[in-house]
N, C-alpha and C positions, 0 to 999 in steps of 0.2 A: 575910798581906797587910801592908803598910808601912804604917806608921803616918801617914805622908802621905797614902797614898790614899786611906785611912779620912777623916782629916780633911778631905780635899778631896770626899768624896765628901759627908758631915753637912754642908758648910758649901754646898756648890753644891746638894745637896736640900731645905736649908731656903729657899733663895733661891727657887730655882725652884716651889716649893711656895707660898713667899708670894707670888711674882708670880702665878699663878694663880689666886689669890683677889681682886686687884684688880678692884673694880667701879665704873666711873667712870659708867656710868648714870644714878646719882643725879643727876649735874651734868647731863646730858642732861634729864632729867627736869626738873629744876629751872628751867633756861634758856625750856623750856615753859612753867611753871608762870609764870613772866617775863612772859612775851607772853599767858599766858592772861588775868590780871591786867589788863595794862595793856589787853586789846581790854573787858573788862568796866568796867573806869573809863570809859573810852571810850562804853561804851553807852548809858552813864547821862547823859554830861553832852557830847555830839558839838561843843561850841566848841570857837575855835579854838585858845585858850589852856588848857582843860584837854585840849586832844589832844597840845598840847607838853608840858604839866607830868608828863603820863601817859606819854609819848616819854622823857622826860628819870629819871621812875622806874626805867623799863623798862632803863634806860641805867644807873643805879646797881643794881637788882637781878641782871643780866649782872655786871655789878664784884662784886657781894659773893659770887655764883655762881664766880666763878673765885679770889677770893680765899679761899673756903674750901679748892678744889681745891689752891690754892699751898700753901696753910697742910699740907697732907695731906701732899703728893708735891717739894716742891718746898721743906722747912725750912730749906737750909742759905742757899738766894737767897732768900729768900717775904718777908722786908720791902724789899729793893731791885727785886724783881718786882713789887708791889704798890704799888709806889713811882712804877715804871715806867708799870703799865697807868693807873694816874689821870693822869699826864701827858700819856700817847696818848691818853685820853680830854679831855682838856682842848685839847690842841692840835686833836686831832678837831674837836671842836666848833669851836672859835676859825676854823679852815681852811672848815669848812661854813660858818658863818654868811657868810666872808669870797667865798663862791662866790655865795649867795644873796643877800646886800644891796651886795657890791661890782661891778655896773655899773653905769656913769654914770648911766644913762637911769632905773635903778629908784628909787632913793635918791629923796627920801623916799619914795616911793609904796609902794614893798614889803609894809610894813605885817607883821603878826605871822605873815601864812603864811609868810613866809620861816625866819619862825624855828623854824615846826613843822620844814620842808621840812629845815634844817637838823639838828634836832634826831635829826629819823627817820636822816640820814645818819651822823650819830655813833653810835646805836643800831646800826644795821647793821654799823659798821665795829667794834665792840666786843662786838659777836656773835660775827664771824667769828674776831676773836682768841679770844673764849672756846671756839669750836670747835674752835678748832686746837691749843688749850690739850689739849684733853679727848681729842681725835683723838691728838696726841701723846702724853699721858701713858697712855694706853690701849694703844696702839701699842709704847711702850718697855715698858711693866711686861708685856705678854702676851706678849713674844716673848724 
């Protein structure tokens, strides 16, 4: 045999052998662990303001769930990615709140559910990223 195809064959068995060990689960798991959290804060104290502040956890524990994922899978972008999702999260929010307190009629009356209302929608929208995060890197390393 050629010494190439030796080498090609050690170097694509180790690949493919360590992609097969990838277990993105945890992040799965975790994202739960997220929402379990924030619905227990929640039970204890159903205002309206600790059901944002518990929205708004649940919103940075999703961030630090993918930011470990980046940190893993994703070394050579993982500070300009992680750079990235706080921005989308920040604009996120900035964009909800601006659905929620920006029509004429509401202002002032709105009052703080707006800002749950808010709040829950940037959770939502930085789930989905974190899903598609995990769906993706799931998706390249097993195939």
């Amino acid at each position: 045999m050629k010494p190439w195809i030796i080498s090609f064959s050690l170097i694509f068995g180790t690949i493919a052998s360590a992609n097969a060990n990838v277990d993105v689960s945890k992040y799965r798991n975790d994202l739960n662990g997220c929402d379990m959290e924030s619905e227990q804060s929640m039970d204890i104290d159903f205002s309206q303001s600790n059901m944002t502040a518990s929205t708004n956890t649940k919103t940075n524990c999703y961030i630090r769930v993918a930011g470990r994922l980046i940190d893993t899978y994703y070394k050579s972008s993982a500070k300009q990615m992680k750079r990235d999702l706080i921005d989308l999260a920040n604009k996120t929010a900035a964009a909800s709140i601006n659905i929620y307190n920006g029509p004429d009629e509401c202002y002032p009356k709105c009052g703080s559910m707006t800002d749950g209302l808010a709040a829950e929608k940037t959770a939502t929208y930085i789930k989905t990223y974190v899903i598609d995060l995990i769906n993706y890197t799931e998706t390249y390393f097993m195939n």
